[in-house]
N, C-alpha and C positions, 0 to 999 in steps of 0.2 A: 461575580459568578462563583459560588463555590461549588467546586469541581476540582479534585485535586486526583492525577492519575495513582501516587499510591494509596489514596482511602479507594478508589473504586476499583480497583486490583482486588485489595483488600475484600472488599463489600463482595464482589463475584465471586472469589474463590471461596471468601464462610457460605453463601449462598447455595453451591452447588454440592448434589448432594452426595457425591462420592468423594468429597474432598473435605467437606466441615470438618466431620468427625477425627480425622490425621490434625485438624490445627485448633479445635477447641477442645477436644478431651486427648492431648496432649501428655505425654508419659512422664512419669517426677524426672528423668535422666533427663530430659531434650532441654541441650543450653539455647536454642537460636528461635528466636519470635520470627512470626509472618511478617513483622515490618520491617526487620532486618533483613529477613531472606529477598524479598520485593527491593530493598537498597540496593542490595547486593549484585540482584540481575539488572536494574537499571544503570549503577555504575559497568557493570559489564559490558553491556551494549554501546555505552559511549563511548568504551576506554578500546577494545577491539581487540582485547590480550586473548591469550588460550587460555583455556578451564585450567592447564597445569601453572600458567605464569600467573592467574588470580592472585593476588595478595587482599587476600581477606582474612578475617577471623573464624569465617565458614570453610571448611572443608572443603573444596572445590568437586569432590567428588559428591560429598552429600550435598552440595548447592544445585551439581548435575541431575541428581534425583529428584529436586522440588523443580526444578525447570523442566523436567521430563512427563510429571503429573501435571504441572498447568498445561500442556504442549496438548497433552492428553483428552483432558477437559475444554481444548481452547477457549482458555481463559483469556488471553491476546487478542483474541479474534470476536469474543465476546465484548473485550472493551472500546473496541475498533468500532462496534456497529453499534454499540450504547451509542458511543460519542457521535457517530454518523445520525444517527436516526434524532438526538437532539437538536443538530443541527437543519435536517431538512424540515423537523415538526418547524422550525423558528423562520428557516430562509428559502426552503425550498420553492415560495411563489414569485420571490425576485429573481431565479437563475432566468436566464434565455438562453447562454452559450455551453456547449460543453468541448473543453479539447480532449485530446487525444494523442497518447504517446507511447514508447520503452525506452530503459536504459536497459543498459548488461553488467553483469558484476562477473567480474574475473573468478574462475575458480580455481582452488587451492584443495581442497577434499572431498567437495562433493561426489556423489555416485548416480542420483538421479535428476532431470529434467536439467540436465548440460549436454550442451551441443557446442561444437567446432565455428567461431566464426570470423567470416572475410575479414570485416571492418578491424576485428580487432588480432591479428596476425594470426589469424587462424586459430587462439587461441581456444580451450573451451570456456565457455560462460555460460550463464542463467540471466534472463532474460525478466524484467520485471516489466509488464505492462500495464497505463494507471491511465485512470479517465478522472480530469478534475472538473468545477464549475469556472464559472464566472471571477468566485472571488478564490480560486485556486486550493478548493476543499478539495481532497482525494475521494471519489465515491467508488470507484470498481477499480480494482486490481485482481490482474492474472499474472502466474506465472508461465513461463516456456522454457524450451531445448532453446539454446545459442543459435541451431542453425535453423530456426522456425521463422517464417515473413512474422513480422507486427501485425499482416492484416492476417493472420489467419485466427484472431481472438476478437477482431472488433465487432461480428455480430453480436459478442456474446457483452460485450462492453453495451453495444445498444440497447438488447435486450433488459439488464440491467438499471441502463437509463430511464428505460419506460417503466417499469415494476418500481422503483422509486419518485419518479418524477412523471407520473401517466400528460399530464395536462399541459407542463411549463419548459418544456423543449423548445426550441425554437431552431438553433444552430448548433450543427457539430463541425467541429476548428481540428483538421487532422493536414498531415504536410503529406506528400506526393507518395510515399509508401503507403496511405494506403486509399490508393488511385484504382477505382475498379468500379465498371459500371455496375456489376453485384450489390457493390454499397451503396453506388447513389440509387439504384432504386431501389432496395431497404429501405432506405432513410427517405425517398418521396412515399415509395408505401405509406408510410406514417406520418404523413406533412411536416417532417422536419429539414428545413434548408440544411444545406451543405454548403463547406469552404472547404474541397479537397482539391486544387490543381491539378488537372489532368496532366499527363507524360506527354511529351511532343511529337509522340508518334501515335498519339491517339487524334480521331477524327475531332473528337470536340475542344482540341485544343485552340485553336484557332476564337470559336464562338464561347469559350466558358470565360462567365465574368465573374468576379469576384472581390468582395470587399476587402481590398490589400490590410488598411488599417485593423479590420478585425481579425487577419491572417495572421498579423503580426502580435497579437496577443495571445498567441499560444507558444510563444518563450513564457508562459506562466509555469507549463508543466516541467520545461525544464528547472525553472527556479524550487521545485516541491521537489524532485531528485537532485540537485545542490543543499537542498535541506535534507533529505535522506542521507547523504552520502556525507553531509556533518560527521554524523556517530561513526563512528572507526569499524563497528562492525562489519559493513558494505564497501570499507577497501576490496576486501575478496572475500569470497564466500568458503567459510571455514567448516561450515555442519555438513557434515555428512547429508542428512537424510533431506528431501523437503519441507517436510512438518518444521521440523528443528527452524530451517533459516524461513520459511513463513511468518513462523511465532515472531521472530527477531522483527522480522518485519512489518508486522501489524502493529508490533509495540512501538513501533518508529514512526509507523503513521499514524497512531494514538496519539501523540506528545507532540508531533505535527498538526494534526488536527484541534488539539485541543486549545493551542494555541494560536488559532487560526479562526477557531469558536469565539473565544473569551476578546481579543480584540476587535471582532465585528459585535460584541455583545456590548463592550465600552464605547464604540464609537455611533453604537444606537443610544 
């Protein structure tokens, strides 16, 4: 499969049309090429330094600038949904399951959608919530405030589900947060089974059945945040703004994804 994330960085950004013109008609002074700048923020992302401790041969400030015109143009977020959408045209008739989940990333500078939370000492954090398939593709991701429930994004995850995959739902694999008779009949509305465990002070705890074995296959989402949380970036969350740590993390699930493509693409 050739698919390589910096040719199609690449391809997106000459493509789009407020951005060509700054990188092919290019001024005789400018020392640094689009392919070095594109190294540049990829090494960035894995290595999880600050814009001041960069050791590059780019200006960390002028590198801040080209990361701030793709943030712009979501260029990240365009690459994220190229690689998505290749992969549903190829596999989207094999899914049946989808699970459902968040992590939280500690924060260190953020200013918006952080909240104060229990689990993690009251700390503030940002909140990533990510709905995978079957063979653990990421396809919806929301973010949240720290102190926001998980269920209060999963219509919008289902909604998603259907706009992508109208026909090939089957089951959604979510753990006891997010327990609410709202969801299950959402989700009967739309003849898609459920595997949510009811709380034991609900009436249907007692009669709700469920296929343990296939409950248990939702440590897959946690396995794609142990792969996010690879890259050093998502120790804590350093950008300021939303946009900022968004981009970071579309490009994270870009390079997760793509690699998640290409071995179900060898092993067909």
């Amino acid at each position: 499969m050739n698919f390589e994330i910096k040719t199609e960085l690449k391809n997106i950004v000459l493509n789009t049309n407020n951005l060509k013109d700054t990188y092919i008609k290019k001024h005789t002074n400018t020392k640094h090429t689009l392919d070095k700048i594109i190294d540049e923020l990829l090494y960035f992302l894995k290595s999880g330094v600050s814009w001041k401790n960069l050791r590059s041969t780019i200006n960390y400030k002028t590198l801040h600038w080209h990361f701030t015109k793709f943030v712009k143009y979501n260029i990240f977020l365009k690459l994220f949904n190229k690689i998505k959408n290749m992969y549903l045209k190829k596999y989207s008739h094999n899914n049946t399951s989808l699970f459902i989940d968040s992590t939280s990333i500690n924060n260190k500078y953020g200013v918006n959608k952080i909240g104060r939370n229990k689990f993690y000492k009251n700390k503030k954090v940002t909140k990533i919530s990510l709905m995978t398939d079957t063979y653990d593709f990421p396809l919806s991701i929301f973010f949240m405030k720290g102190n926001y429930h998980d269920n209060s994004v999963f219509e919008k995850h289902i909604k998603d589900a259907v706009i992508l995959m109208p026909k090939n739902i089957k089951t959604v694999v979510a753990d006891k947060a997010y327990t609410s008779l709202n969801n299950y009949k959402l989700l009967e509305s739309k003849n898609i089974k459920h595997i949510i465990p009811p709380r034991q002070n609900m009436k249907l705890y007692k009669t709700y059945t469920y296929d343990k074995t296939e409950y248990k296959k939702r440590i897959k989402v946690e396995h794609i945040f142990g792969r996010l949380k690879i890259f050093r970036r998502f120790n804590f969350r350093y950008d300021k703004y939303l946009r900022n740590f968004s981009a970071f993390t579309y490009l994270a699930f870009s390079m997760i994804s793509l690699n998640i493509l290409k071995k179900r693409c060898s092993i067909n």
